[in-house]
N, C-alpha and C positions, 0 to 999 in steps of 0.2 A: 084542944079541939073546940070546935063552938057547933052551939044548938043550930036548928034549920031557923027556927025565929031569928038568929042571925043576921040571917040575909035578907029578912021583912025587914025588923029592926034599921038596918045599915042600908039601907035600898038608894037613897039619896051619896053614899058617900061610893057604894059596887059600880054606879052610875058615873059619875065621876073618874073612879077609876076604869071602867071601860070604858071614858072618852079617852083620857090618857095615855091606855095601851093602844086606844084608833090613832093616837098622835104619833107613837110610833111606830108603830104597823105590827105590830108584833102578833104572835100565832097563837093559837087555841092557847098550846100548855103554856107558855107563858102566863097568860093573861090566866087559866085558870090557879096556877100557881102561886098567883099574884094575890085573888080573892081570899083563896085556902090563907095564905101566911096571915093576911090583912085583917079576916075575921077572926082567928086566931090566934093573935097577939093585938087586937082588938083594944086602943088606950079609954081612957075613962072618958076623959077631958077632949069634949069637942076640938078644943085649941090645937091640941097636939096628932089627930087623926089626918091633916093635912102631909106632915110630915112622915106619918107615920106610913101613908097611902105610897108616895112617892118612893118609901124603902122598900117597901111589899113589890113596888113594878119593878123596880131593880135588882132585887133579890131573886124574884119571880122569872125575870128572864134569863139570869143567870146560871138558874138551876137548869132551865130549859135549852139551854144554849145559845138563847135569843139575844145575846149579851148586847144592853146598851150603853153607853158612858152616863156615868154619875151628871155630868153635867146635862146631858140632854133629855135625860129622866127631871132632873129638877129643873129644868125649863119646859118640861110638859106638863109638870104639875104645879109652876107656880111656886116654888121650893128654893129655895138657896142649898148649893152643891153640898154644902156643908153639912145640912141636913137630912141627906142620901147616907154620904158617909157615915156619917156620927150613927147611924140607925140599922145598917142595915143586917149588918152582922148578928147585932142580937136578935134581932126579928126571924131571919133564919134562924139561930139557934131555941129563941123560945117556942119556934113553931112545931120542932123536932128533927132538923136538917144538920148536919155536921159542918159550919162554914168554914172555906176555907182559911189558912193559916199563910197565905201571902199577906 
């Protein structure tokens, strides 16, 4: 779980991510499920929160049934596909969600 300073803290990259989710039109619970995973499993290293953003919307829609393709989540975020996949699962899983096993 993360603190509400969180979302002070992270303001610049929630921001970001709710351009992303406006890229793909996606609903409330998506996009809030998106933030929850994102602050969440929350990486140190500015370098890797890009990536890390882009798993969170994918994840995030997934759980909500908002499902987008790997690839058009990492073209709204500026992301190579490869870095959706590689991420996303553990992100659901260290956020507390059960991912699936396909």
């Amino acid at each position: 779980m993360y603190r509400a300073g969180d979302e002070v803290d992270q303001r610049e990259w929630l921001a970001e991510l709710d351009a992303v989710a406006e890229r793909l039109e996606l609903g409330s619970a998506a996009r809030s499920n998106a933030r929850d995973i994102f602050l969440s499993t929350l990486p140190d290293e500015d370098r890797s929160k890009r990536a890390a953003l882009a798993a969170s919307v994918y994840a995030g829609a997934l759980i909500a049934g908002d499902q987008r393709s790997q690839s058009r989540v990492a073209d709204a975020a500026d992301v190579s596909r490869l870095s959706v996949q590689g991420k996303w699962k553990d992100l659901v899983e260290e956020a507390g969600f059960d991912a699936p096993d396909w």
